[in-house]
C-alpha positions in Angstrom: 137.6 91.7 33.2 138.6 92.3 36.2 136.8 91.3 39.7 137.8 92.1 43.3 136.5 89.7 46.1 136.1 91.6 49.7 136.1 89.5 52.8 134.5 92.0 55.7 135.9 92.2 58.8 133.9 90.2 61.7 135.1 89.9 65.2 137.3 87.0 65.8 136.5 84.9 68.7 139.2 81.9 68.2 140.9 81.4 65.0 140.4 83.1 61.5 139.2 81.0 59.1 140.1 81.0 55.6 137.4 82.8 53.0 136.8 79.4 51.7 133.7 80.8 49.8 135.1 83.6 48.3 138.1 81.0 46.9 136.3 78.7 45.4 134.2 82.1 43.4 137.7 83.1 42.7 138.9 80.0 41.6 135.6 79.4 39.1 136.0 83.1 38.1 139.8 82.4 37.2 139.3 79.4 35.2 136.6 81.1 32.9 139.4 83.8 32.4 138.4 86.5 34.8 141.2 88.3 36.3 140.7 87.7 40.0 141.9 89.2 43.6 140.9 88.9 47.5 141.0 91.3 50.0 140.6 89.9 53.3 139.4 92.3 55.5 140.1 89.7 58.9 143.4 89.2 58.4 144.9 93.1 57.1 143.5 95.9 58.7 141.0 98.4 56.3 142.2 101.6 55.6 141.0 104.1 52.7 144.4 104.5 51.6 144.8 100.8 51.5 141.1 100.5 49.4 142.3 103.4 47.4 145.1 101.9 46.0 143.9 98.4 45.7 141.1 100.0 43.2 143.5 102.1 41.5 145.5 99.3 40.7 144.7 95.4 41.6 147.6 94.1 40.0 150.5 96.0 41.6 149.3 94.4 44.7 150.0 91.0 43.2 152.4 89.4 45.5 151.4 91.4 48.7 149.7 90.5 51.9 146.2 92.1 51.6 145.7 90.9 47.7 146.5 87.5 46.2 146.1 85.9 43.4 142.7 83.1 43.1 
């Protein structure tokens, strides 16, 4: 199975913080053997050719900056 974590955009007022929930879902989902990604939304900017390919194919993204490994 494979599962793809979004973290939304929000405004950002100082510093972005890490998506510290959506790791530690990633990390729980990972060890029970679920293939796991995270798009964060704050930090790479959304576009639907970005979203397109990401859920066309999670893993060729693998090493880049919008999708990382759990």
């Amino acid at each position: 199975m494979r599962v793809l974590l979004i973290n939304p955009f929000y405004p950002i007022s100082e510093t972005p913080s890490p998506p510290l929930g959506l790791a530690y879902l990633a990390a729980a989902l990972q060890a029970a053997g679920v293939e796991v990604r995270v798009l964060d939304l704050v930090v790479y900017p959304y576009s639907k050719a970005m979203l397109a390919n990401v859920l066309d194919s999670p893993t060729s993204l693998k090493n880049s900056n919008p999708v990382w490994s759990a």
